[in-house]
C-alpha positions in Angstrom: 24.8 -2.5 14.9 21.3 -2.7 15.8 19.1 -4.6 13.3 16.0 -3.2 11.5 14.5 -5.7 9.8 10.8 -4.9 9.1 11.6 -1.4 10.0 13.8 -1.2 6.6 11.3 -2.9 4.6 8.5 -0.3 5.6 10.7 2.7 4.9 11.6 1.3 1.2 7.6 1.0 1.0 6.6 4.1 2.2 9.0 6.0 -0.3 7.9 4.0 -2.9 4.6 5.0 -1.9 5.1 8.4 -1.6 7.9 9.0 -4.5 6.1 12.6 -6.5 7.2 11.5 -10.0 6.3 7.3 -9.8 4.9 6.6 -6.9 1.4 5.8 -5.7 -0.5 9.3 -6.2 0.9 10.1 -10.0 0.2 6.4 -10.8 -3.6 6.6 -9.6 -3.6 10.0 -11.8 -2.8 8.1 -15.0 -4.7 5.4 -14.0 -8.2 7.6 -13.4 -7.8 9.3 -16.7 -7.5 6.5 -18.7 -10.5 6.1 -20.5 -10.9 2.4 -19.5 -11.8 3.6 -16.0 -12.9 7.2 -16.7 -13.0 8.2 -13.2 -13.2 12.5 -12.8 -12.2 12.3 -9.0 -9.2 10.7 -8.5 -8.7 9.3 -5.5 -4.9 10.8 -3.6 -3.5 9.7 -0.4 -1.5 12.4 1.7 1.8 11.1 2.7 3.3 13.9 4.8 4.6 14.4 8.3 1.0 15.1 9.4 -1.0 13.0 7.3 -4.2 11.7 8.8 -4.2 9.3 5.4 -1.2 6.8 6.0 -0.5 5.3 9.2 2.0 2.7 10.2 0.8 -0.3 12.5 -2.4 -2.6 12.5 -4.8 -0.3 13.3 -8.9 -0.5 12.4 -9.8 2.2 10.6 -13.2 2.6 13.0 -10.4 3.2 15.8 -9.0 6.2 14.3 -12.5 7.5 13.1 -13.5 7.6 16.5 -10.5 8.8 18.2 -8.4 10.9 14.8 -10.0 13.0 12.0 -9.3 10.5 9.4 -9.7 11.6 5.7 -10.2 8.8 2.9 -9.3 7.3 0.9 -6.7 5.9 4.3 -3.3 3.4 3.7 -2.6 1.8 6.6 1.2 -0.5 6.2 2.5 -3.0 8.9 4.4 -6.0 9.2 2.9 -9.7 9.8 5.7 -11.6 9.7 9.8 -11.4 10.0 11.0 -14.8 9.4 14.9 -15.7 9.5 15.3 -18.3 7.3 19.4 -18.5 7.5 19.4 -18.0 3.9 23.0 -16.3 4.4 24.3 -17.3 8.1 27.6 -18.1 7.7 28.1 -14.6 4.9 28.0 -12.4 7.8 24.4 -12.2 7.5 22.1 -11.8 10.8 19.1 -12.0 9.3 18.5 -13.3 5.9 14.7 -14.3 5.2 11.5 -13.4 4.5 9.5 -10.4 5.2 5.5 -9.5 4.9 4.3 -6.1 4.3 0.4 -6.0 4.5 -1.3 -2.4 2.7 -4.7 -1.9 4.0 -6.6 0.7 2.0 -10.0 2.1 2.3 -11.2 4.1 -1.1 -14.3 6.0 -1.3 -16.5 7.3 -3.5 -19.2 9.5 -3.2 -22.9 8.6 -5.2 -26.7 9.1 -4.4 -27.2 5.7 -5.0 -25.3 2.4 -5.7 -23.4 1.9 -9.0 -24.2 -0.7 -11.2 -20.8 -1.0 -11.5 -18.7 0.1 -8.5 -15.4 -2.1 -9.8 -13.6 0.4 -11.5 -12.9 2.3 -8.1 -11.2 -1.0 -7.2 -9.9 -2.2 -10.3 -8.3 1.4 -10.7 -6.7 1.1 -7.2 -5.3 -2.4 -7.7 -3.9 -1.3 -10.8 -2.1 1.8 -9.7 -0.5 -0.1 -6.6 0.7 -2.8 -9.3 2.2 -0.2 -11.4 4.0 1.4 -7.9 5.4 -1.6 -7.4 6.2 -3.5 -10.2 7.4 -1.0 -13.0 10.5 -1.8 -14.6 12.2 1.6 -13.8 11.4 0.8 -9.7 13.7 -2.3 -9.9 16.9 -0.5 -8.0 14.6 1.1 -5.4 14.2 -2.8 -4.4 17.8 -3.8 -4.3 18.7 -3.2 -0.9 15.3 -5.0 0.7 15.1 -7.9 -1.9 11.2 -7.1 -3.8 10.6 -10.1 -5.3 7.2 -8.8 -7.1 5.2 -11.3 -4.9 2.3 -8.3 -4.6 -1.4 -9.9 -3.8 -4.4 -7.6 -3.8 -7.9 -9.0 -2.0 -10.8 -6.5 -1.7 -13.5 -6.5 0.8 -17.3 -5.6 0.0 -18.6 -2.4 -0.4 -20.4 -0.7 2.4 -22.1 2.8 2.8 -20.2 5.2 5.2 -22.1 8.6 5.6 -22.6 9.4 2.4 -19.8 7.7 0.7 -19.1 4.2 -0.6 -16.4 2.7 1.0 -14.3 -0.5 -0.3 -11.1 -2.2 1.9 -8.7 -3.7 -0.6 -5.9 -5.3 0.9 -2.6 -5.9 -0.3 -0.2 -8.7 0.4 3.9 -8.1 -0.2 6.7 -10.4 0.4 10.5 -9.2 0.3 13.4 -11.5 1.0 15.4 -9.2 3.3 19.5 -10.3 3.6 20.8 -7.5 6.8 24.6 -7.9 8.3 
């Protein structure tokens, strides 16, 4: 049996992600509509087979600008550590330790000017990935990867991009992966 450690963890994540009833896109739906952020455009990421919005692996988003028509807002998921931590060795376990899933996103917004207030693009964001995530009813989606809720979210600053504002927010998961 060939072992697919990160590999696993990044398929739970991406259908998570991409789930049409809970996942990232309904969540940011709610989210913009609420009148605590009040925000009229909200912001969707296209998960298909084609997608120029989510990519797997480490790339900088300048990269694909320059060689991919990238649409925002972009996810970008990879793996920055696989660590076996023999958690389960002697079970029949051959690896049993800690995985980390970084989620690099890049939200725009479009304004003549700067906002006074450009946090709620942001705050939105966070929000809707924490609600992906960490909802109650996503609990046995987790099972077989080990989600421990460990889900950290640091945002860059804002920059102009053409004619949009653009924001990096990235997001730090661990999961405590057991495979046989």
């Amino acid at each position: 049996m060939v072992l697919l450690i990160a590999a696993k963890v990044r398929q739970k994540v991406r259908e998570r992600l991409a789930d049409v009833s809970t996942g990232l896109n309904p969540n940011l739906i709610a989210v913009c509509a609420d009148s605590n952020y009040a925000i009229t455009r909200p912001m969707q990421i296209d998960f298909g087979a084609s997608t120029k919005q989510f990519w797997q692996g480490e790339y900088d988003p300048r990269q694909l600008d320059s060689t991919t028509i990238t649409n925002y807002p972009l996810l970008i998921v990879y793996t920055v550590n696989e660590s076996n931590q023999n958690q389960q060795k002697w079970a029949g376990a051959r690896f049993s330790g800690s995985v980390t899933i970084i989620m690099q996103a890049w939200i725009t917004w479009r304004n003549s000017k700067a906002l006074r207030d450009s946090e709620v693009y942001g705050d939105a964001f966070v929000a809707a990935m924490f609600e992906t995530f960490n909802a109650p009813s996503t609990a046995a989606h987790w099972q077989a990867v080990g989600w421990n809720g460990g889900l950290t979210a640091s945002r860059g600053p804002v920059d102009l991009a053409g004619e949009d504002f653009i924001q990096n927010i990235t997001f730090t998961a661990s999961f405590n992966s057991v495979q046989a």
